[in-house]
N, CA, C and O of each residue as an XYZ file, in Angstrom:
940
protein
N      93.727    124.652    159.989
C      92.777    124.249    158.947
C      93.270    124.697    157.590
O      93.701    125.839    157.434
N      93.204    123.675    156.446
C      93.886    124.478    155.330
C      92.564    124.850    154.690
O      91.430    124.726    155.152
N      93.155    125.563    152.970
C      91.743    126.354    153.024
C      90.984    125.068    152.118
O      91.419    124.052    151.575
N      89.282    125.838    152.298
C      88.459    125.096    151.474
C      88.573    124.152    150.323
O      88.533    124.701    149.222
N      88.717    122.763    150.333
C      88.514    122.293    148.282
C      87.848    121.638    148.233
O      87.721    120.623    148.918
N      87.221    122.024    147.406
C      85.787    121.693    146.434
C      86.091    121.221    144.973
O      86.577    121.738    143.967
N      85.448    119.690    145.408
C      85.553    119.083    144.016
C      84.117    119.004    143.209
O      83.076    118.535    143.669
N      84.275    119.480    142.111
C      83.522    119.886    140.942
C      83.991    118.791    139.494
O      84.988    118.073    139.425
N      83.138    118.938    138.677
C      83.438    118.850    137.401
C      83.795    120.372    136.917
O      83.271    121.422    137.290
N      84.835    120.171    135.985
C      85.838    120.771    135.019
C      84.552    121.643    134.178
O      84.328    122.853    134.203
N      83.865    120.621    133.488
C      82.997    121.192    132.450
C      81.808    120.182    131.968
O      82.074    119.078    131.492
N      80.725    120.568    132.102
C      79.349    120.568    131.791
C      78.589    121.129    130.734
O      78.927    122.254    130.365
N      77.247    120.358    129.944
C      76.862    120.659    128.938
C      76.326    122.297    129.222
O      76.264    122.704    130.382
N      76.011    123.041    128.252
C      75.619    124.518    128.606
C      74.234    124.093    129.597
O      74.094    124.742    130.634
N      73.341    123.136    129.313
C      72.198    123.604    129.874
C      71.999    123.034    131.515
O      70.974    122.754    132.138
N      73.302    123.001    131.868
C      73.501    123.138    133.563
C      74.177    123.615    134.120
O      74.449    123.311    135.281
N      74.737    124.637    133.402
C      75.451    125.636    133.629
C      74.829    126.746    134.147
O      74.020    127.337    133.431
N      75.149    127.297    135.705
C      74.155    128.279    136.499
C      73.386    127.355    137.175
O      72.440    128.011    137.612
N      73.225    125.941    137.583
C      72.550    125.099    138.490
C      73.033    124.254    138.527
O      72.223    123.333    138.418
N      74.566    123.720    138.687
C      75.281    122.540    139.215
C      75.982    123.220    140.409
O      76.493    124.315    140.646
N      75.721    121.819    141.177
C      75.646    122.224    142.814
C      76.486    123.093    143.744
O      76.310    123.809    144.730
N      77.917    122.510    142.613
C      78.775    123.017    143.553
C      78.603    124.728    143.338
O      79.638    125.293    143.692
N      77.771    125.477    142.949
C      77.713    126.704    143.003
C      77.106    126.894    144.578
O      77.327    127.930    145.206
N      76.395    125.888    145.085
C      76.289    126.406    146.622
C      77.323    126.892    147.042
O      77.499    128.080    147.312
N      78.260    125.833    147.154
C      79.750    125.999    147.898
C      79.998    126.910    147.620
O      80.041    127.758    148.511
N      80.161    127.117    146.906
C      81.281    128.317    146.092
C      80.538    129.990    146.982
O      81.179    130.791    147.663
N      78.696    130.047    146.545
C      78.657    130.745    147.280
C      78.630    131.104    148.186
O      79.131    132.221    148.313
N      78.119    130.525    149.274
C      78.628    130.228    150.552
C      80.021    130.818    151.265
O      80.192    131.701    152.106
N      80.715    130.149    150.725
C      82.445    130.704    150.822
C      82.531    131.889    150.528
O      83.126    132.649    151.293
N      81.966    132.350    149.357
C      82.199    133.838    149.021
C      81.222    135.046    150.244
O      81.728    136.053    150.741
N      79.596    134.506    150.513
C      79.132    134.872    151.829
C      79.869    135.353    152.783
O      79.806    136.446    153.346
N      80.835    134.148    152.988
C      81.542    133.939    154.309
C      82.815    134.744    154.318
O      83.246    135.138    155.402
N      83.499    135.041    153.122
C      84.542    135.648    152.746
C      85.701    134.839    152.986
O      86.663    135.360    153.551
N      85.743    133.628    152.632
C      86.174    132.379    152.779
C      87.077    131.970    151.631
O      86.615    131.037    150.974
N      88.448    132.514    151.157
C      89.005    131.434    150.135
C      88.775    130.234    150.098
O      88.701    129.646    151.177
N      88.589    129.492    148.857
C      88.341    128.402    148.471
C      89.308    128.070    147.068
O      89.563    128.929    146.224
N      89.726    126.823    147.017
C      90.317    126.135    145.716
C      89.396    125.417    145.522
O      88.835    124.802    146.429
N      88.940    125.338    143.846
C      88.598    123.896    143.297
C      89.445    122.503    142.389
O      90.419    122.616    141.644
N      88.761    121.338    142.724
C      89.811    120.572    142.101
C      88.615    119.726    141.251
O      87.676    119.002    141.579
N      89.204    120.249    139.911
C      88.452    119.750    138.689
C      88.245    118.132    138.185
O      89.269    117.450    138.238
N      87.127    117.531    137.748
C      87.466    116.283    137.402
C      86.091    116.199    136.946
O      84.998    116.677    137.247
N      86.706    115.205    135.895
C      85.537    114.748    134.769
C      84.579    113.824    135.228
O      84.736    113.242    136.302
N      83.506    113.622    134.435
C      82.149    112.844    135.054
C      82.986    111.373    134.672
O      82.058    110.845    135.284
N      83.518    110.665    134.409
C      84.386    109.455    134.161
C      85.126    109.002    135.828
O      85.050    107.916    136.403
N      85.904    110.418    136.330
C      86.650    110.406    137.568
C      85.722    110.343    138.564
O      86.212    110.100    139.667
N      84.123    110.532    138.520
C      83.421    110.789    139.646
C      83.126    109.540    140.115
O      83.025    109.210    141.296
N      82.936    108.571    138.738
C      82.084    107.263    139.014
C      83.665    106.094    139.089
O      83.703    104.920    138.720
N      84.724    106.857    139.639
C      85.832    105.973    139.873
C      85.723    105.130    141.148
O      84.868    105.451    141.974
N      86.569    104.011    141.389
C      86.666    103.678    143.030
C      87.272    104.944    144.052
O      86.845    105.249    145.165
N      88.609    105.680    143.155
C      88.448    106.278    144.224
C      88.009    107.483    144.644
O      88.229    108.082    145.696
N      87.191    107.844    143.447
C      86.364    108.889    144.315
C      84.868    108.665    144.934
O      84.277    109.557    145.542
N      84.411    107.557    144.738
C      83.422    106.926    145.531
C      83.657    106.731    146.673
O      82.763    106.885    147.505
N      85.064    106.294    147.080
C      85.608    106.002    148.500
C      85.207    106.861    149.199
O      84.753    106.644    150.322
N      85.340    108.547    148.415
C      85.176    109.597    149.306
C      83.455    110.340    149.055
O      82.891    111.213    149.714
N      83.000    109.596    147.883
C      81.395    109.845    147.570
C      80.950    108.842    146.989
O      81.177    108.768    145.781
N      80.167    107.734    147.657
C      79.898    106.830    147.733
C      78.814    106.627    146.532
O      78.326    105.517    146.321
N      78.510    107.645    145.848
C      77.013    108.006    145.181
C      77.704    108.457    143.718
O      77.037    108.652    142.701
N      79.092    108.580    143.797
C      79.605    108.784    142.800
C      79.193    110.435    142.028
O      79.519    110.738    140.880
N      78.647    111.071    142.705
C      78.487    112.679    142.294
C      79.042    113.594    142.665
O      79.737    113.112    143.560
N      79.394    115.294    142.602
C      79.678    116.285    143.145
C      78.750    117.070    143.485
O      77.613    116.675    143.225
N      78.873    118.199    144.054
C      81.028    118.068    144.504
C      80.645    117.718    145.987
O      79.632    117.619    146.680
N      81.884    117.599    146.086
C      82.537    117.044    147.799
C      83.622    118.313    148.540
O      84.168    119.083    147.749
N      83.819    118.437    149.635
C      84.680    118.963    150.166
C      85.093    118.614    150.882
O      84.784    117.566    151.449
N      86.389    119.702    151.290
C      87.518    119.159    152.531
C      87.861    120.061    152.945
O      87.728    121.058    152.235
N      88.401    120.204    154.119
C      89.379    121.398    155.023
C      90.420    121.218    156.154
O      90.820    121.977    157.037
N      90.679    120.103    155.855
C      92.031    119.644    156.544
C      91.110    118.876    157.908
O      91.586    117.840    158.372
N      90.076    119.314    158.377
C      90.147    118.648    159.478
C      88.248    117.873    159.523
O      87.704    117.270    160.448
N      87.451    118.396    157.509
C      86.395    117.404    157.854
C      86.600    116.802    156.172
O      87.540    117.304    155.556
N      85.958    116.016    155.624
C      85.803    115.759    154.197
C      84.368    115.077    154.253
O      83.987    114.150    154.967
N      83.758    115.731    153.393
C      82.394    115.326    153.488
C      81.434    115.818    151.830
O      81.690    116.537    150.863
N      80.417    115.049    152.211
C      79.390    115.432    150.750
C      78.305    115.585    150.598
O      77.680    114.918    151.423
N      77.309    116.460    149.570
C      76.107    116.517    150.131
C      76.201    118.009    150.641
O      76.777    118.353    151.673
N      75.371    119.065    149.520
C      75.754    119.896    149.756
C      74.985    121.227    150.718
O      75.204    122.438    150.673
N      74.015    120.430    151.572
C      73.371    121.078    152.553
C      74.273    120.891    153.762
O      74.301    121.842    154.544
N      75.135    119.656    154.095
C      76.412    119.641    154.719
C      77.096    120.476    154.676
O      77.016    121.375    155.513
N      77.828    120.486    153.893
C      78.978    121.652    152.781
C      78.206    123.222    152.980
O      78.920    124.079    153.502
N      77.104    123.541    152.677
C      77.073    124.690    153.414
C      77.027    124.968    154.756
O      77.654    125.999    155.002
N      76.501    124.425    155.782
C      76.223    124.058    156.978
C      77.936    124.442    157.670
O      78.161    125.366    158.451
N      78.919    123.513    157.162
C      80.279    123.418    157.690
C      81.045    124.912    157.272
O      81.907    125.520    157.907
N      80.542    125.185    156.254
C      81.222    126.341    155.400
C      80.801    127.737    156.306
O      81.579    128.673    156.491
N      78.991    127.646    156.978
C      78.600    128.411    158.222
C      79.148    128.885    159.061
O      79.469    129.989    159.501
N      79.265    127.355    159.343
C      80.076    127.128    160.809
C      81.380    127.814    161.077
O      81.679    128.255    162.187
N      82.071    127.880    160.120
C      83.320    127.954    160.353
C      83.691    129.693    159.920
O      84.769    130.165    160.280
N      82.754    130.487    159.183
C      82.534    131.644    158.818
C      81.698    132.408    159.981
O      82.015    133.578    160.192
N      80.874    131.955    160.589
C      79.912    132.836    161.312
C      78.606    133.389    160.971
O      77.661    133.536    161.746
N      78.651    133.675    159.749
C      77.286    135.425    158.830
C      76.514    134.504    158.791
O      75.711    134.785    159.680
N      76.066    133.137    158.143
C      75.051    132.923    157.680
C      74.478    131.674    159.054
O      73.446    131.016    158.922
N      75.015    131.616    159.780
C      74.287    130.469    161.269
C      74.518    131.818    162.168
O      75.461    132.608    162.217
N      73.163    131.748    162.918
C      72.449    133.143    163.834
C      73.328    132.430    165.245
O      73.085    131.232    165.390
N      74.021    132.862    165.977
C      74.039    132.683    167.153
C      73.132    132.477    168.519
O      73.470    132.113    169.645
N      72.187    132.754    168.119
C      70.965    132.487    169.036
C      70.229    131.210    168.376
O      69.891    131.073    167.200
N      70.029    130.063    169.756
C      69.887    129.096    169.528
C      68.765    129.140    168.486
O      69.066    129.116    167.293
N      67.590    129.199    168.846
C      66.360    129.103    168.045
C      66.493    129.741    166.523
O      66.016    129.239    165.506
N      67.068    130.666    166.587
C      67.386    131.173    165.332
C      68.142    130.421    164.465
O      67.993    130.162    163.271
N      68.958    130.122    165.250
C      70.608    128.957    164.519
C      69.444    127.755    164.084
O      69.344    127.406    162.908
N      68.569    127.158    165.179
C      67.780    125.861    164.389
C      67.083    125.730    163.568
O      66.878    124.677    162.965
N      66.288    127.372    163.269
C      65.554    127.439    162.509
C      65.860    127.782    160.893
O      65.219    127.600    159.858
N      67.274    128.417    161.232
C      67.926    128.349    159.351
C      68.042    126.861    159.249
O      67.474    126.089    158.477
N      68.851    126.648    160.141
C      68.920    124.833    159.458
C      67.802    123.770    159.279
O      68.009    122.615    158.907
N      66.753    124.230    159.550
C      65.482    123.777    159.737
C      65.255    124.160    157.946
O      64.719    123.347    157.193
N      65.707    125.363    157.530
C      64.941    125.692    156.204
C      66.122    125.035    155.302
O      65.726    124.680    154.192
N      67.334    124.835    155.538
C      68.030    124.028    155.079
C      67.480    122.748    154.563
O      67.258    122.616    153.360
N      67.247    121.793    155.427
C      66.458    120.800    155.379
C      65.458    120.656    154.489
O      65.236    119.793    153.640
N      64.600    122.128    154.976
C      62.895    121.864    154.016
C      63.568    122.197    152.446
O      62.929    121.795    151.474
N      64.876    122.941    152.226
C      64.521    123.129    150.971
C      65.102    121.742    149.940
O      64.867    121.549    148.747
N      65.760    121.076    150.706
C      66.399    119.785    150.328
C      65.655    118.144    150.003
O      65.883    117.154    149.309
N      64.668    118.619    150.981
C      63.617    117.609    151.551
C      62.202    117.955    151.075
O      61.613    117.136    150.369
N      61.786    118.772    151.313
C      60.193    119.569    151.445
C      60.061    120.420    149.573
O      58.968    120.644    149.055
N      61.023    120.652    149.082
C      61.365    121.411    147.544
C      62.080    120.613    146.375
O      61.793    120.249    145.234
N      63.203    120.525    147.278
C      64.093    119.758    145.760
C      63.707    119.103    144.745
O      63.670    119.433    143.559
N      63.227    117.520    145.603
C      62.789    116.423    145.048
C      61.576    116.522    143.973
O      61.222    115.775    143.060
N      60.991    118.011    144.566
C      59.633    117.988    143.380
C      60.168    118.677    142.029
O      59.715    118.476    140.903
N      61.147    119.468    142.350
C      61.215    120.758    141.308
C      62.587    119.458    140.464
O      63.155    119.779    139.420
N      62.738    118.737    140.836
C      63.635    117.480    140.225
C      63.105    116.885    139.055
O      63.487    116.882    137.885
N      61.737    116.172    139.881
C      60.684    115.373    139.439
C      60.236    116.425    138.037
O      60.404    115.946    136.915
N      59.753    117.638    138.150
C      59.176    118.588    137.357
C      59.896    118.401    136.163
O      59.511    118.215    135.009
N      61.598    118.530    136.923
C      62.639    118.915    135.652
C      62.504    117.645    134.977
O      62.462    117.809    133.758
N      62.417    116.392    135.349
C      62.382    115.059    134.257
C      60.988    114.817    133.769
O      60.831    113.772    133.139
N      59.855    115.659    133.957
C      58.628    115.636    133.456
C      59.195    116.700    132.041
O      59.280    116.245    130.900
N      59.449    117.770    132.304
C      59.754    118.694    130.808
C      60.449    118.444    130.475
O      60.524    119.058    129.411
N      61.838    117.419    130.650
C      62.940    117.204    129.419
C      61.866    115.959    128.601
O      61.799    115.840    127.377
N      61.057    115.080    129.640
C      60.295    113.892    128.702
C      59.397    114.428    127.637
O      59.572    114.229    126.435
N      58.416    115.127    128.164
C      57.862    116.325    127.453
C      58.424    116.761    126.498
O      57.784    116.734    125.447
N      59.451    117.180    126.480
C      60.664    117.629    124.969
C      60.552    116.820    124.367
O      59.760    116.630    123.444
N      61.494    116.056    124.873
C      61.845    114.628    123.914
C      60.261    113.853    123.397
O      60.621    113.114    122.482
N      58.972    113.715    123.532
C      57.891    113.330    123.181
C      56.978    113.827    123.437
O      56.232    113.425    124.330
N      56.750    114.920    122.678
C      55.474    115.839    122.534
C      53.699    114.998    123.113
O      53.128    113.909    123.178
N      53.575    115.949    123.301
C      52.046    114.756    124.036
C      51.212    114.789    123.051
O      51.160    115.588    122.116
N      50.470    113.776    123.318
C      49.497    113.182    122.037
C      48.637    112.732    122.789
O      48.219    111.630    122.434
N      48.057    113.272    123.983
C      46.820    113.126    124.880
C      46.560    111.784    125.476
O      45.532    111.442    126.062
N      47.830    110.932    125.208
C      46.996    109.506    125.444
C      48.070    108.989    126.352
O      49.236    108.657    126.138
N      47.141    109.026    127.698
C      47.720    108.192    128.844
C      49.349    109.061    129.385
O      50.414    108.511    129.662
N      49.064    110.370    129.391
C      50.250    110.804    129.881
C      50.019    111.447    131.399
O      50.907    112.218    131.761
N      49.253    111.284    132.046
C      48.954    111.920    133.462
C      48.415    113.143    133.514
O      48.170    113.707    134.580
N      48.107    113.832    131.937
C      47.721    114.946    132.350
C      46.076    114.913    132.550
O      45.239    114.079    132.203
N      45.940    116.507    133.444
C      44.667    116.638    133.925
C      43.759    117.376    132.861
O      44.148    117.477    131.697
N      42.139    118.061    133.411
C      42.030    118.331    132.421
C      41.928    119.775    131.897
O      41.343    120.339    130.973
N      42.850    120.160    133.011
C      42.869    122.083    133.026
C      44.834    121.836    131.994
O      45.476    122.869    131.802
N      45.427    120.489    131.516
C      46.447    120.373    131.340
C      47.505    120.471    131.769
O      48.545    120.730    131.163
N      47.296    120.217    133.171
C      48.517    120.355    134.474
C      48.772    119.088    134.469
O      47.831    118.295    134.417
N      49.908    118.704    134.514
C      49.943    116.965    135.113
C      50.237    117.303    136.380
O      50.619    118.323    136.954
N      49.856    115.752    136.797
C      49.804    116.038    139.145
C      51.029    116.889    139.022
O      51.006    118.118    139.099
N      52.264    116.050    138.796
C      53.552    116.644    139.359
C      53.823    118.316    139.125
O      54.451    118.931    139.987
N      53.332    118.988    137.953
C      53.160    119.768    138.213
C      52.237    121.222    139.085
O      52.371    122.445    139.082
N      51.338    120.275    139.729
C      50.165    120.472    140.711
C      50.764    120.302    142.064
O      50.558    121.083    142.993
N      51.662    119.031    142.141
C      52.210    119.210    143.581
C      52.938    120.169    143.593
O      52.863    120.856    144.612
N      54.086    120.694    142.325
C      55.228    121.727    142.779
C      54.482    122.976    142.860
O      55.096    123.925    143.349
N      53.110    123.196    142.424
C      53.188    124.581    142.697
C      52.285    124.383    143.707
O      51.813    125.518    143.758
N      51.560    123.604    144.756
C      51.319    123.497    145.483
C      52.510    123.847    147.046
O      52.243    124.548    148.022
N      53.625    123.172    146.800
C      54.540    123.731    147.630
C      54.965    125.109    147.331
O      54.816    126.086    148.064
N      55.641    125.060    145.888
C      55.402    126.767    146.022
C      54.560    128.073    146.547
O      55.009    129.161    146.905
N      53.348    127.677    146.489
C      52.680    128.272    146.791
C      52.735    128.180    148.952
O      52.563    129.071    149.784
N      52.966    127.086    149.069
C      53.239    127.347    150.339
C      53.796    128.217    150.732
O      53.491    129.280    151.273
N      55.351    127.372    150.219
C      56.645    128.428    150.678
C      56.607    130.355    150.449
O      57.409    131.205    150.835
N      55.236    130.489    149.618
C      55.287    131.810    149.349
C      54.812    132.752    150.663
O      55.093    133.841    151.163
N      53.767    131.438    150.929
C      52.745    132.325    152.303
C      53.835    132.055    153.316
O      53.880    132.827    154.274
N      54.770    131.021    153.246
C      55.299    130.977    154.541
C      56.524    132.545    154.676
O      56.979    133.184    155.625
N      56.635    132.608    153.460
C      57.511    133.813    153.378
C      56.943    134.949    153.672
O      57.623    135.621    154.447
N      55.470    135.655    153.194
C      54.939    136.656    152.982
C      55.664    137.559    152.713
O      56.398    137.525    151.725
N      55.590    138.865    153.794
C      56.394    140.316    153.521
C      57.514    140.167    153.975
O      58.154    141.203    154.157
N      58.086    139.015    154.281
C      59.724    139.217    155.063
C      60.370    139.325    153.941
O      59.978    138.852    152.875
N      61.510    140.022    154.126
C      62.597    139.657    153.515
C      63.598    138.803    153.038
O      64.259    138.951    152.011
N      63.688    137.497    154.220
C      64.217    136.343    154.126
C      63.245    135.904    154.907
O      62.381    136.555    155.495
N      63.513    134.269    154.869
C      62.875    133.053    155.705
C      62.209    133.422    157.178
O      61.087    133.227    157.645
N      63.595    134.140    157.774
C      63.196    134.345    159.044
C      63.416    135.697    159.281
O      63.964    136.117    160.300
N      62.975    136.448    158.300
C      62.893    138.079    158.863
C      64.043    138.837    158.319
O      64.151    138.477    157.146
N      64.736    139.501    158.533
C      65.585    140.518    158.316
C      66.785    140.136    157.595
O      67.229    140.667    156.577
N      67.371    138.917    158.398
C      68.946    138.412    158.340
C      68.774    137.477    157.077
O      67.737    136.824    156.962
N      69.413    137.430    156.473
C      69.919    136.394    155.373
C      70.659    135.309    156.201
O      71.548    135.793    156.901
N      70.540    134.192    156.281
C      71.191    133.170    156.323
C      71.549    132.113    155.420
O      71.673    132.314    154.212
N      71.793    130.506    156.199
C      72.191    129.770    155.237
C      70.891    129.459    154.463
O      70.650    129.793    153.303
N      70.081    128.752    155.317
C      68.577    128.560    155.442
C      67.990    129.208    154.059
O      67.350    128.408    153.376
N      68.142    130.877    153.410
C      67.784    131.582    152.392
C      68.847    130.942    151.405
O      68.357    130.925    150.276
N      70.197    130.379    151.424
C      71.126    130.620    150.507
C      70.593    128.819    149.374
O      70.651    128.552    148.174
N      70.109    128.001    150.673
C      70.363    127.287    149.888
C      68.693    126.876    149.126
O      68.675    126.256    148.063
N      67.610    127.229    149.693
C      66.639    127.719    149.213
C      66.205    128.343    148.309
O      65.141    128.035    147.773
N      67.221    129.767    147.788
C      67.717    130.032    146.644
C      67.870    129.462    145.883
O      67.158    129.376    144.883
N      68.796    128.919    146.103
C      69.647    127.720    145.170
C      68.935    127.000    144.646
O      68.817    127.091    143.424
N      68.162    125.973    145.412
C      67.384    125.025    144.548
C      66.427    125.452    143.573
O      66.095    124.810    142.577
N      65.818    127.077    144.079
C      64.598    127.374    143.691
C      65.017    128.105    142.223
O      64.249    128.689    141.458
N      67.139    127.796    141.994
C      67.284    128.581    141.116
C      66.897    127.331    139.941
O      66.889    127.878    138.838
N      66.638    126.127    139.837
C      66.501    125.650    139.182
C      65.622    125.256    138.291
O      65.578    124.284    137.537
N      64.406    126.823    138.631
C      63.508    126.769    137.634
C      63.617    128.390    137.039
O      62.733    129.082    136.532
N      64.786    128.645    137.259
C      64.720    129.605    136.348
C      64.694    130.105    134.708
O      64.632    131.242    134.239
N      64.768    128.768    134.040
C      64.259    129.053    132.662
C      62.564    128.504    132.664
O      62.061    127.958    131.682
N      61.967    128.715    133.703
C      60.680    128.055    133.462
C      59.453    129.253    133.540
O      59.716    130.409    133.207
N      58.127    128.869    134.000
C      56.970    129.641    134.047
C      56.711    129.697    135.860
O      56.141    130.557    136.532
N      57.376    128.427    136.274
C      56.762    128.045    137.784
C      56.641    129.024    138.370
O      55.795    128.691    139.201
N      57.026    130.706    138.691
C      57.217    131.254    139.413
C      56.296    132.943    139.155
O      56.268    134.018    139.753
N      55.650    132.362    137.928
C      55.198    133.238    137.208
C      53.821    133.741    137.438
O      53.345    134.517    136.609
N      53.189    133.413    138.390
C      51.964    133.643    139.194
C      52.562    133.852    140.698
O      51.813    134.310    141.561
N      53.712    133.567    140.964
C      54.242    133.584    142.589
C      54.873    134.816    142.351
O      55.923    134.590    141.750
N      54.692    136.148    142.570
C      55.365    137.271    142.524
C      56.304    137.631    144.030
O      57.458    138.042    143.907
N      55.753    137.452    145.281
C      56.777    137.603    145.987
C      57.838    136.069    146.220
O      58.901    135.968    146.833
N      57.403    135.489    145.805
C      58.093    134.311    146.116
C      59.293    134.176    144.844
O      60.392    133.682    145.097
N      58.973    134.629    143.587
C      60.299    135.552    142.619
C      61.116    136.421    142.598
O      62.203    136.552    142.034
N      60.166    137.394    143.655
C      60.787    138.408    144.304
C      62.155    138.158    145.232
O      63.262    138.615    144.948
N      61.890    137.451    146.235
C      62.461    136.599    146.904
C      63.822    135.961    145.957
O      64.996    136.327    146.018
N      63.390    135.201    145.334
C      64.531    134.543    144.103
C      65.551    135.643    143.888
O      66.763    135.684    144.097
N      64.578    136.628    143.347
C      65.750    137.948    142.127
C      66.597    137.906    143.246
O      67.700    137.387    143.074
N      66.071    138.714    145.299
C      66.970    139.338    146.338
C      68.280    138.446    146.225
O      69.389    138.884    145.921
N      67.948    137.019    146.542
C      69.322    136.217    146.656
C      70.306    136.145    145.666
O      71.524    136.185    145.840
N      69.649    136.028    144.537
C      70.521    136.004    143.307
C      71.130    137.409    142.854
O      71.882    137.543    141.889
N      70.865    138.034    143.365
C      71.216    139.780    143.206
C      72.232    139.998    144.245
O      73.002    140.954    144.145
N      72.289    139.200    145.212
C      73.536    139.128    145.968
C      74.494    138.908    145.586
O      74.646    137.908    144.886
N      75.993    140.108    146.011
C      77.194    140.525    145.355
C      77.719    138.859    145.566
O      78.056    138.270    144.539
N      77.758    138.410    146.363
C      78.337    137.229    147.054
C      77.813    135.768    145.752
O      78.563    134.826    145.497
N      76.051    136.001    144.968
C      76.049    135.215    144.576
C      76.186    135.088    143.426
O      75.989    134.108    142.708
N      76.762    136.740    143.053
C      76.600    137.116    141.601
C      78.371    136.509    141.291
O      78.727    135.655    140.479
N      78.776    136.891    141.752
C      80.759    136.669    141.915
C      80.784    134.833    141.821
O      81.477    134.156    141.062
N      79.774    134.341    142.876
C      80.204    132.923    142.563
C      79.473    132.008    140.855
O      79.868    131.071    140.162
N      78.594    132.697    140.824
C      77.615    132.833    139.370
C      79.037    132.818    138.284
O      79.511    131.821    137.740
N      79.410    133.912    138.200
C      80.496    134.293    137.575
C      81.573    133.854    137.392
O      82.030    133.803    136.250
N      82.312    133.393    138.538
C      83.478    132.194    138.639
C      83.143    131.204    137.534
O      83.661    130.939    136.449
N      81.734    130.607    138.429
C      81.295    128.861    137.613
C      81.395    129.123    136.294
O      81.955    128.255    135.624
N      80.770    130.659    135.412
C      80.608    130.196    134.108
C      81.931    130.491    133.611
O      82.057    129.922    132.527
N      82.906    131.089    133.906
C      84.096    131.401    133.436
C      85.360    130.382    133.376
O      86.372    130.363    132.676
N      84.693    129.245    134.778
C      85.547    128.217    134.554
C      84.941    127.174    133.214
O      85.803    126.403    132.792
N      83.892    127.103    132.685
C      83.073    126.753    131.780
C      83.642    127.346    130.622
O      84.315    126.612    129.898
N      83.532    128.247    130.390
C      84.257    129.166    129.326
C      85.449    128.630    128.755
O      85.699    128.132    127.657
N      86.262    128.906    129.993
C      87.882    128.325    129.750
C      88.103    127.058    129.326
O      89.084    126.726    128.661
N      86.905    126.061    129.815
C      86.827    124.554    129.677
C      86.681    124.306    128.258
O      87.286    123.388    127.705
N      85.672    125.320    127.478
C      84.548    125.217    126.342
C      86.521    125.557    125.494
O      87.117    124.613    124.975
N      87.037    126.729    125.544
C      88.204    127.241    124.814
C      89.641    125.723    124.418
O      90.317    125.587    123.399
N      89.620    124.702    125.923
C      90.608    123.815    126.046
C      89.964    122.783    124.743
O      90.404    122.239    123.730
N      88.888    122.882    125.339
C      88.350    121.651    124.395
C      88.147    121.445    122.868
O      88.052    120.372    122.274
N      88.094    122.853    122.301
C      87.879    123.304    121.244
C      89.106    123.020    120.698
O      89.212    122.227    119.762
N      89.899    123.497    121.111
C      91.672    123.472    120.640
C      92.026    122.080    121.130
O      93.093    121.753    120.611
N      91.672    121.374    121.723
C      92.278    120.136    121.449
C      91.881    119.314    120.781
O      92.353    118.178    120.742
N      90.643    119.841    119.916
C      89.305    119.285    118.468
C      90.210    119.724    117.743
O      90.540    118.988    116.813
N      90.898    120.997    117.889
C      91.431    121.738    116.306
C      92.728    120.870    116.434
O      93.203    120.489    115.364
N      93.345    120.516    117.540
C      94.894    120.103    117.285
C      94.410    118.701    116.563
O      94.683    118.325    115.423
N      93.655    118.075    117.509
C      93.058    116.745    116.455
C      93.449    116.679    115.109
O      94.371    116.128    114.507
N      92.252    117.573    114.719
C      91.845    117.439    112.866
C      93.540    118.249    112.385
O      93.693    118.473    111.185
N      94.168    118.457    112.913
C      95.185    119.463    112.110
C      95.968    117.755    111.417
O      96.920    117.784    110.638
């Protein structure tokens, strides 16, 4: 098997920086103690033929390992598991039930805290003026009523554990994390105290702090190329 590559974009505007996807991968691998290469490419190269061939949806990232190539990054952690051991439980029921939270957080989370995120960039971009925008009259709009409605689930479903299913960290917590990191410049979580709690544990992980760190540094370096090839420009 050769090692891990993960295709990413090169470089992204700052304000998705710390929540573009391929930071699953990345942590994951680092979980697993898993070298990994990435292979950089611009949002132009994604929506090419031939990288559609290999992501049909035209997004990142994608991976490979000599013997799967695949996309979709509840996959990509799942395989990255598999092939590491720490984060899929060896005992059946256990093993189904991380991947079970895999699922819910992809399926049962994502899609709302998505929905949320294109309710507050619209919100930005056109301040409300009370007329005909969905809101209620405590000033919640639904969509923000359904997400903290699941939140609030996922909090009781958590209670006093430590992770999802008790003690062990798995994938199931990693990628749950993940999505749930995508309200971290927000309020959503701000009445959910163990369910933030929860947030800080994963993200406080050495494993997710290192891959945190990678992403923005390859960002960094990106932000430095680009700059200097503005300055060689104007020279």
């Amino acid at each position: 098997m050769l090692k891990p590559l993960i295709t990413t974009y090169g470089w992204v505007p700052p304000f998705a920086r710390g929540i573009t996807r391929d930071l699953r991968a990345r942590w994951a691998c680092e979980e697993e103690g898993i070298p990994y290469e990435l292979r950089l490419i611009d949002w132009a190269y994604s929506k090419s033929p031939e990288h559609r061939r290999f992501q049909p949806f035209g997004q990142v990232p994608t991976y490979s390992d000599g013997e799967v190539e695949i996309f979709e990054t509840g996959a990509i952690a799942l395989r990255i598991a598999e092939l590491g051991g720490r984060l899929l439980p060896t005992d059946t029921a256990a093993r189904m039930q991380a991947i079970q939270w895999v699922v819910a957080s992809l399926n049962s989370l994502e899609p709302w805290i998505m929905r949320a995120a294109v309710e507050r960039a619209a919100a930005e971009a056109a301040p409300n003026d009370g007329r005909g925008d969905g809101m209620t009259a405590t000033g919640q709009t639904e969509v923000m009523k359904d997400l903290h409605n699941r939140l609030s689930d996922l909090e009781a479903a958590i209670g006093d554990k430590q992770w999802l299913d008790g003690d062990v960290f798995t994938v199931g917590d990693l990628m749950m994390v993940s999505v749930l990191g995508n309200l971290r410049n927000t309020d959503a979580l701000q009445d959910l105290p163990r369910l933030a709690a929860y947030v800080a544990r994963g993200e406080a992980r050495p494993a997710h702090v290192k891959a945190m760190a990678d992403q923005f540094k390859q960002y960094d370096e990106a932000d430095r190329a680009r700059a200097a090839a503005q300055n060689n420009g104007a020279a």
